[in-house]
N, C-alpha and C positions, 0 to 999 in steps of 0.2 A: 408849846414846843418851839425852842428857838434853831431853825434854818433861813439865816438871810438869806438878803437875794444876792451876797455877793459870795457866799457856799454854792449857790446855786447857779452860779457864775463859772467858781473858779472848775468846776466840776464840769462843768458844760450838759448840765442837767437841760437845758433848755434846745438841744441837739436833739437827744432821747423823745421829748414831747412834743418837737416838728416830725417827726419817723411817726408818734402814736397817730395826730392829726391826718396824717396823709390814707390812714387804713380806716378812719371812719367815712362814713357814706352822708352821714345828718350834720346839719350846724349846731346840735344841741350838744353831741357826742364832740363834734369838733373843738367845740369850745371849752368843755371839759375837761378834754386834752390837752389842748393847750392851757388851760389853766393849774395844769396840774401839779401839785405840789403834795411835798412829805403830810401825811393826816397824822393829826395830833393824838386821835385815840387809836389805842394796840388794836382794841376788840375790834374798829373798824378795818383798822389795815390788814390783820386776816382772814377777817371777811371776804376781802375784796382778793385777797392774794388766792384763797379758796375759791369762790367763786371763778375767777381767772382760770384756776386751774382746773374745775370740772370741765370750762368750754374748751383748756386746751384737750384734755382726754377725749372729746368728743370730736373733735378734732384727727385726733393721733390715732385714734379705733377705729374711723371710716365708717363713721355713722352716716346714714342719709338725714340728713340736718337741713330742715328748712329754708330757703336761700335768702338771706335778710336785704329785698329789696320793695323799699318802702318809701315814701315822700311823708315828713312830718304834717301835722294834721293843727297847728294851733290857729291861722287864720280862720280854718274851717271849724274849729272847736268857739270860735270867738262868732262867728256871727251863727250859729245855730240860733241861739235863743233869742237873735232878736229879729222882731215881725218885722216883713216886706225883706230881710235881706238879702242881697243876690248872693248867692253861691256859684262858682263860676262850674261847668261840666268837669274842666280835671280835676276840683275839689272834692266832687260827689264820686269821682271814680278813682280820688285818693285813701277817703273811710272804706270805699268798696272794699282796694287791695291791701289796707290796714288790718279791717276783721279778719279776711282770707286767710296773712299768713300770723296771724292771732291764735284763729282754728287751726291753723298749722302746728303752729307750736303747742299749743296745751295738746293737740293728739299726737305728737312726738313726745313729751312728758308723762302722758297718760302712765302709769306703772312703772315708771321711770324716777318717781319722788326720792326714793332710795339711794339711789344710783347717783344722781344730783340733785341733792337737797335745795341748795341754796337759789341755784335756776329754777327750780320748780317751783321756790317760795316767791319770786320777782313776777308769778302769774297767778298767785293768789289770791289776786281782787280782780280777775277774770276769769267769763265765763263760756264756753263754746254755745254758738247762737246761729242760724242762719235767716234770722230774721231781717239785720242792714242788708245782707248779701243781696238776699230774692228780694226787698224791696228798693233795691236800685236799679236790680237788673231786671224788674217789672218796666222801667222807666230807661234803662239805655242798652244798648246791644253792645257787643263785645268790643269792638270799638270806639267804644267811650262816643256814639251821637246816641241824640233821642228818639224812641223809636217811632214808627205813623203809627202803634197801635195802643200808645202811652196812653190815649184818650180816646175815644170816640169821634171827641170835636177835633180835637187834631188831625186823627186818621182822614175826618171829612172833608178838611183845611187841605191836608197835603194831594186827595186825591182830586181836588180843584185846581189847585196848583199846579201837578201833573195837566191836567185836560187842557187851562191856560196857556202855559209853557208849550203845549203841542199845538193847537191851535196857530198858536205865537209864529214858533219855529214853519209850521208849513204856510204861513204866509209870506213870511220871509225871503221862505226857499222860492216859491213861484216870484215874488218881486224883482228877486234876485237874476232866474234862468233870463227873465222878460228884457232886465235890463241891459244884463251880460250881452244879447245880441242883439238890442240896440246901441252899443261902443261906447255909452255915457259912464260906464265907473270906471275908475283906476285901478291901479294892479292889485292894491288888497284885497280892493270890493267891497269887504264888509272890515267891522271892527266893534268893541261894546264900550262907550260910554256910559256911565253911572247905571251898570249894569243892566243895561241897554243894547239890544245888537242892531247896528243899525249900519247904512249903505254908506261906502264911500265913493261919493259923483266927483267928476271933473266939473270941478266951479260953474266953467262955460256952459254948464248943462244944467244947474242945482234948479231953474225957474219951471224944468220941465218936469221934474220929477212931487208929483205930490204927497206932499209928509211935513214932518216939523225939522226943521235947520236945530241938531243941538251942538255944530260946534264946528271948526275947522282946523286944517292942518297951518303949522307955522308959516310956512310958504305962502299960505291961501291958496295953494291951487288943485288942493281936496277940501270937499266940504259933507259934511255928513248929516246925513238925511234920516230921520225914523221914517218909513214908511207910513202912510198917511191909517191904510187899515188895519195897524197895531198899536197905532196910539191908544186906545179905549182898553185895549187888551193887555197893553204892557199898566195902565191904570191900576188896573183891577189884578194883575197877579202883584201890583205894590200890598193893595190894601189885603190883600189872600198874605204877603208872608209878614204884615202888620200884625193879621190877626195870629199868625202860626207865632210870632216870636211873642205876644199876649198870652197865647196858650200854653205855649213851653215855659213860661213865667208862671203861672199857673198852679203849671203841674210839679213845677219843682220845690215850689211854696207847700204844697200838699207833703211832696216827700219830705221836703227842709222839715217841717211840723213830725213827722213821723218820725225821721230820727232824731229828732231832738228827745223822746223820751228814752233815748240810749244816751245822752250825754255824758252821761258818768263813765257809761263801758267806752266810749271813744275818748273820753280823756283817758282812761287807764289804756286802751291803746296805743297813747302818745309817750304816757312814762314808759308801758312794758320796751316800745319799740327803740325809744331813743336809749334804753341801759343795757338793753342787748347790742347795741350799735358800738356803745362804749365797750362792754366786756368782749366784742369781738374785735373789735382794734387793738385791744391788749394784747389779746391772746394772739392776732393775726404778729403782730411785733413781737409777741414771744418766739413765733415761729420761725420768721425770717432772722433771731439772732442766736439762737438753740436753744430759749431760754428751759430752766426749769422753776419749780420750788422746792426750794432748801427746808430743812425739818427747823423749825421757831423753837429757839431752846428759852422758858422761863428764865433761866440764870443768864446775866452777862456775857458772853461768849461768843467769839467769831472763827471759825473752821471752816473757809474756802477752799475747795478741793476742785480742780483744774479751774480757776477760774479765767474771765477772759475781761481787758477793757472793752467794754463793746463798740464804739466809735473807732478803736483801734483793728482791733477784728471785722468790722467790717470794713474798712480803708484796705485792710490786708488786703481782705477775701476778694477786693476789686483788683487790684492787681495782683495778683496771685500770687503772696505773698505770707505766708507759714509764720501765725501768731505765736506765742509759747504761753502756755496757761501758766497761773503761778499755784502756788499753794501757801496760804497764809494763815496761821492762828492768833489769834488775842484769846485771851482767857485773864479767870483771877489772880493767876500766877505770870501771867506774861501778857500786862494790859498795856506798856506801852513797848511800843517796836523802833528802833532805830535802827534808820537803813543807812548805812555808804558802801562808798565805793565810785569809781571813776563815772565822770561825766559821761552821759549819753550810754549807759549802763542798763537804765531802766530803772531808775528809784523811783523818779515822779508818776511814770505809768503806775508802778504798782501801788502806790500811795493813793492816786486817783483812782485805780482800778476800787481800792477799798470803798474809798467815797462813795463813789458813783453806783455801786453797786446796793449799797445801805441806803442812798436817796432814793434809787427805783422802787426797792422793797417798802419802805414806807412810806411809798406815793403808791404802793399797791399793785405793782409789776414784777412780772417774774423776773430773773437775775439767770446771765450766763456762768453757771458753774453747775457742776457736776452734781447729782438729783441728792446722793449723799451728804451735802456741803448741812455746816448748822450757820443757824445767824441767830439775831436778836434784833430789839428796837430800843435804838435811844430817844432818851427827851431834848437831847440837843447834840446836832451836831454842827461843825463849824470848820473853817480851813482857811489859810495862809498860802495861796500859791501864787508866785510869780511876780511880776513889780509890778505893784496895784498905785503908780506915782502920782496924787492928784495937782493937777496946774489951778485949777479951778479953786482949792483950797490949800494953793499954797504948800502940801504937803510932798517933802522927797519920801523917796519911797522907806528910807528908815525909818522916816516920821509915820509916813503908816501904818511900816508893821508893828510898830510902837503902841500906835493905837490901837490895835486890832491884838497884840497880846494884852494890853489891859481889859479890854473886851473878854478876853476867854479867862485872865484871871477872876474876873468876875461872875463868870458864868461856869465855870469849872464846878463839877461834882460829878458821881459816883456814874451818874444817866449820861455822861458826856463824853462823845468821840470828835477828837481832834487831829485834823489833818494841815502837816506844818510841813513846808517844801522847803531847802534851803535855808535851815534852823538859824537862827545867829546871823546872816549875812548880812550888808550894808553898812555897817561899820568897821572903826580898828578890829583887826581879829582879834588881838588877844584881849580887847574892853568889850567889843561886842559879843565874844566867846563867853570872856565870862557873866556879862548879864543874862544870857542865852540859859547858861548852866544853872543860875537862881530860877529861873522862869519856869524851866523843865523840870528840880526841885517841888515848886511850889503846885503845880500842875498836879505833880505826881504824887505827893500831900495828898492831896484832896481826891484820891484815889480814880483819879479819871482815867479814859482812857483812849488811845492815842497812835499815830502812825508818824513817826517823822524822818526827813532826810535832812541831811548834813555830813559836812567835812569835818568839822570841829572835832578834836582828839580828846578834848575837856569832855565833849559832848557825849562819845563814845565810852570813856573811860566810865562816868559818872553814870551809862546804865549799866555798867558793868558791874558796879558797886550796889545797884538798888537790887532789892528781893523781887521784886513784880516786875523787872524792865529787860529786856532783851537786849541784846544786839542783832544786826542781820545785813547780810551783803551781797551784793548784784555781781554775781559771778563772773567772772573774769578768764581765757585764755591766756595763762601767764605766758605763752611763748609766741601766739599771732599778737597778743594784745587785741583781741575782739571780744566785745558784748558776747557773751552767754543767754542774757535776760533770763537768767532765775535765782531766784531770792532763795539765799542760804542762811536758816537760822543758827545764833548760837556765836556769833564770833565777828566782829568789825570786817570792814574791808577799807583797802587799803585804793586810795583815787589811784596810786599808776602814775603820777604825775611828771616823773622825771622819765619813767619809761617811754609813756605816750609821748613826750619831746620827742626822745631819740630817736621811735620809731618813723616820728612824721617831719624828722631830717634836722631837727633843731642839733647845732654841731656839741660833742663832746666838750670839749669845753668852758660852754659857757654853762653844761650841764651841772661838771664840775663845779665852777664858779657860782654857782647857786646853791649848789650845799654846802659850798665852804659859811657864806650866811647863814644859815641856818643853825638853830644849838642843835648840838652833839645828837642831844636825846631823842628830839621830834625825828630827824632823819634814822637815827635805831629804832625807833617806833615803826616808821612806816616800811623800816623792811625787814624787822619782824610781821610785822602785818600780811607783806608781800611774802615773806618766804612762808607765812603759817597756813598763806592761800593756797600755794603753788603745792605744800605737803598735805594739805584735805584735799586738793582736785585728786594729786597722786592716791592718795588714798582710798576718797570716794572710785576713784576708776577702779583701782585692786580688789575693794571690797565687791564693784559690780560684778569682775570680771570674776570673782571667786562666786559667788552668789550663782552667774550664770554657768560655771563649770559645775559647780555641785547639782544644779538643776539638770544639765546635761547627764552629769553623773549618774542621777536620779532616773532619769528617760530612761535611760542605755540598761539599767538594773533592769528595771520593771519590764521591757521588751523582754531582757532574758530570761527572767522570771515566767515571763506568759509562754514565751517559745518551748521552754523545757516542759511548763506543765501540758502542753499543747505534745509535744514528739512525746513524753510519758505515757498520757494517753494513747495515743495512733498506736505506741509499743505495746501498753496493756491487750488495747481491742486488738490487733493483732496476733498473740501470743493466745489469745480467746478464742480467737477464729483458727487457729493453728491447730489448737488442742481437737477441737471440734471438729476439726476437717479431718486429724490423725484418726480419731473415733469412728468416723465416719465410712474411712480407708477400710480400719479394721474390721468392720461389721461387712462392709463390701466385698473382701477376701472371704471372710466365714460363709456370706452368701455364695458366693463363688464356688466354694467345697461342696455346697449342698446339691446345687445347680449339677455342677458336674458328677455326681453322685448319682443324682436321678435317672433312674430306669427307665427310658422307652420305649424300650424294644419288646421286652416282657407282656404278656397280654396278662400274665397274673395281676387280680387285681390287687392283692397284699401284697406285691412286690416292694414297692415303698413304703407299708407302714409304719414298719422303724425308722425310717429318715424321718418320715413326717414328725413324727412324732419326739423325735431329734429338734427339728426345728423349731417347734412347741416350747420346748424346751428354754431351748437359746432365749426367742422371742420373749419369753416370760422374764428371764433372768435379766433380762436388756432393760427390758419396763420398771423392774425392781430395782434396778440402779440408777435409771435417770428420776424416777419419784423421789430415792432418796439422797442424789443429788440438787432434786429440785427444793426439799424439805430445809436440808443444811443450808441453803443459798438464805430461804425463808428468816432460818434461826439467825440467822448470820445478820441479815438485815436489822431485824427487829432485835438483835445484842446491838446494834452502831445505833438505832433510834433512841433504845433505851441511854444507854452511854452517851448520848451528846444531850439526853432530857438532865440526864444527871450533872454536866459540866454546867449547865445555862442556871441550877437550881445554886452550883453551889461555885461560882465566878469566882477562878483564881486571878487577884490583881495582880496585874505585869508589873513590875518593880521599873520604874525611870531610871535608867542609869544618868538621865541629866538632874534628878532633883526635882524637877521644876513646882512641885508642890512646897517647897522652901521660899520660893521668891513671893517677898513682899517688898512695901516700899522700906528703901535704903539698904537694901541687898546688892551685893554685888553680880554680877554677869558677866556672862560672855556670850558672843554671838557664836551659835553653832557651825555656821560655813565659815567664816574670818577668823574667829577667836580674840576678835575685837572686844578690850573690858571697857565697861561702863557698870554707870549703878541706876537704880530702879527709882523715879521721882514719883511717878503715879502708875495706880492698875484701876481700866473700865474694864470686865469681864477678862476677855483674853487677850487684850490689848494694850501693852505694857507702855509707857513714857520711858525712854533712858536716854542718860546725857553720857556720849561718847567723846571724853575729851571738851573741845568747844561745843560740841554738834549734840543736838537734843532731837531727837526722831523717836518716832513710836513703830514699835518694832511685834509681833504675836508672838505668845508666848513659847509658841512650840517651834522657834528658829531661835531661843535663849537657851541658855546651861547656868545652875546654878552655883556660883562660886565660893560665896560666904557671906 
């Protein structure tokens, strides 16, 4: 795979892998990353781009995920095997918290294999154990010292040492009170020489006091005395932590032996921990720049959808300062792109932004652009930016880019992305133009493919002519004369050159005077250019603001629509409850006649039994009409269930009044909101390609009308 170091240069790839460095925690992982550069095989770069992206999900889910903090283990992996080694105490209590979060991890995995294959595979020549754990922590307490019951001999060793040490200490103290009030020590009193505590006398005194002289003050006028009855004692708690640091040597030798028969699981401790270390520095720098993964298309192809420079985005994002994503394609039909348009525009960002974005991905990093975006991997990529002027070798900078286009002619084919800033410059325009225009020919031969910027009219024109080349231009305010920074496929742009004068006060005249220079044609070129600008901004504005009124249009229907079917209802339920209430009047009234009918004065007891019987009556007739009310409802129902089983068996298709089952490629169109024509270059499912005029966008089918 050919990526120099000076691709890797002009990209500022080496920016990107100072930011990865700084998120890893180990010098293994560190150095990684800093080494990091495009890998030559596919199958590993998606590996790694995979993998990346299982830890970012794990990540982005709020998983509780084991907190990867670890000390590499290769010193301690190097002197295991070999007898008497010293291992020093944070050694033994750095395999300790390697196993720990080891076990951590394979039991966050556990039934997780699934879910992240590829991290679950990076622990597959380890095993969950607590056999290093409990046999370290047989030997140190949680504080990483040794403990007194590590041994027997030891426990015996330190509880002599204790008895000495006190001992020690209350002779001191009574030497001390004795002295104190007889006026012979100085103001500190005491002090500890070669871990010694012993009496600080006034000189003039030192013959009175008996003990051993180990030393005195600069001045000479403290002198420091052991007490004479701690000499033997302070002996003998030497030879007590002789024997305790013999013993702690010992006992570590015992453990160093024992875990040596894990060696193998603690080196795989050292690879699991340092590739976790790596893939979380990646993913930790995916985070901090939004990155995602793009879908890896087999075919050649590049479809960036919002993408971002990322050195630039985040320089923005520090001063709070509002990136623009761009959106970019290369394909078999549009592999190489030629960008103009005025200076400080944004051709070189988005040119880089290309670069820079295909180096990450095939160093194995995710890429700021939108989760939608496709990519691919070349076998070489290569770039031309800026004045690369060598003094050293004698080379101007035309002589370099000189050399560095025979370079890519050389290197040109089908696997090849080319990134060329400032096409043709450093020479005559019109000789360096047209060497420029053979080179980009010859390039384009050999079917490569390519991002370049240039002023060159030759340059432009000539992808105008090729089948597979684009044109594309960094948007422009024709009336402030400000950057846009977004890339318009389909149609040259035009640098502004005589505008941006006028603007920045250069006087009329001599504006004048500079196009009377110029042939006739070049100065009609560039304001056909400029006015073709000025009529797509007009147009693309029209076409949004028609887009967004028809949308509005849209809204305002369907509100009405739901409103009506919404008050229909309240009217129906209402005019239900109405009927029902009238019903209910009327039976109320009848009740009423009956009521007032009724005889109570009468002590006959058949006085009533023709009303009652009246009432019987009614009552029955009332029952027999609301049953076969309620029966017709029934039929009623089940006639609409049947009826609509019948419509779903036998689906009458709705006729398009746009066609759109007509459109294939090289059909003509129109845009249903504008009435904008173009014609049809490709169809992916329901996602048409049309070139409208200059302008080539992909448009859905069901905002098309079929034309012929």
């Amino acid at each position: 795979m050919a990526v120099d170091a000076q691709t890797l240069s002009d990209l500022e790839f080496g920016t990107i892998r100072s930011w990865a460095v700084e998120y890893a925690k180990q010098p293994t992982a560190q150095q990684r990353l800093a080494e990091l550069s495009p890998i030559p095989n596919f199958g590993e770069i998606q590996y790694q781009l995979d993998k990346t992206f299982e830890f970012q999900q794990i990540r982005t889910t709020g998983e509780t995920f084991p907190q990867l903090e670890f000390e590499e283990l290769e010193n301690e992996i190097r002197l295991l095997p070999i007898e008497n080694a010293s291992i020093s105490l944070e050694g033994f209590m750095r395999i300790h918290m390697a196993s720990r979060l080891v076990n951590d991890l394979l039991h966050f995995f556990d039934k997780r294999e699934d879910e992240y294959p590829l991290l679950s595979q990076t622990l597959e020549n380890a095993h969950y154990t607590k056999e290093i754990i409990e046999a370290i922590e047989k030997v140190f307490d949680r504080s990483g010292q040794i403990k007194d019951d590590a041994s027997p001999e030891l426990y015996a060793i330190r509880n002599n040492i204790k008895v000495v040490r006190k001992q020690i200490n209350q002779n001191f103290n009574k030497e001390l009170r004795k002295l104190q009030k007889n006026g012979v020590l100085g103001d500190t009193r005491e002090t500890f020489i070669n871990d010694r505590r012993v009496l600080t006398v006034l000189s003039s005194h030192k013959r009175k006091i008996p003990g051993s002289v180990v030393g005195s003050s600069n001045t000479g006028s403290l002198t420091y005395i052991e007490p004479q009855v701690n000499i033997a004692l302070n002996n003998e708690l030497e030879m007590l932590m002789d024997d305790e640091r013999k013993e702690i040597f010992r006992i570590l030798q015992i453990l160093r032996k024992e875990l040596y028969q894990y060696i193998g699981l603690i080196q795989e401790y050292q690879i699991i921990l340092t590739e976790f270390d790596f893939v979380n520095a990646k993913t930790r720098l995916a985070t901090a720049l939004e990155c995602n993964r793009p879908r890896i298309s087999d075919k050649l192809q590049i479809e960036l959808i919002d993408a971002y420079h990322p050195i630039l985005w985040r320089n923005n994002k520090a001063h709070k300062k509002h990136t623009f994503p761009q959106q970019i394609q290369l394909d078999k039909f549009s592999r190489m792109l030629v960008i103009s348009g005025p200076n400080a525009g944004g051709k070189s960002i988005t040119l880089k932004s290309v670069g820079l974005l295909q180096l990450m991905l095939q160093s194995g990093l995710l890429v700021p652009v939108h989760e939608n975006s496709i990519m691919c991997f070349f076998q070489n990529i290569l770039s031309d930016i800026g004045d690369n002027q060598s003094i050293a070798n004698e080379l101007s900078t035309y002589s370099y880019r000189l050399k560095r286009m025979k370079q890519f002619l050389d290197t040109a084919n089908r696997n090849t992305l080319f990134l060329i800033d400032e096409f043709g410059t450093g020479s005559d325009p019109d000789l360096g133009g047209a060497l420029a225009e053979s080179i980009f020919e010859t390039i384009y031969t050999k079917k490569s493919f390519g991002v370049i910027t240039t002023h060159y009219a030759n340059i432009k024109l000539k992808a105008d002519k090729l089948r597979n080349a684009r044109n594309g231009c960094m948007l422009f305010n024709t009336e402030t004369l400000e950057p846009l920074y977004k890339l318009d496929i389909g149609q040259p742009g035009s640098s502004f050159t005589f505008e941006v004068a006028k603007i920045n006060g250069i006087p009329d005249e001599l504006i004048e005077d500079a196009k009377s220079k110029l042939d006739d044609r070049k100065v009609k070129m560039d304001q056909l250019l400029n006015a073709l600008q000025k009529e797509k901004n007009y147009l693309s504005r029209l076409n949004k603001e028609h887009i967004e009124a028809q949308e509005t249009a849209q809204e305002a229907l369907n509100e009405y629509t739901d409103q009506k079917e919404y008050y229909e209802k309240k009217i129906k339920e209402m005019r239900s409850k109405q009927t029902s209430n009238e019903a209910l009047i009327r039976m109320g009234k009848k009740m009423k006649t009956f009521i007032d009918r009724y005889n109570t004065r009468s002590r006959k007891k058949t006085i009533n039994q023709p009303l009652l019987e009246e009432v019987r009556k009614y009552l029955a007739v009332e029952r027999t009409k609301a049953e076969e009310a309620k029966n017709a409802e029934k039929m009623k129902a089940a006639a609409a269930r049947k009826s609509t089983s019948k419509k779903k068996k036998r689906p009458v298709k709705e006729k398009d009044p746009y066609n759109r089952d007509k459109i294939k490629v090289g059909s003509k169109v129109k845009l249903v909101a504008t009435k904008q024509s173009g014609t049809v270059e490709e169809i992916s499912g329901n996602t048409m390609t049309v070139t409208f005029g200059f302008a080539r966008m992909k448009v859905e089918k069901n905002k098309l009308q079929w034309v012929s």
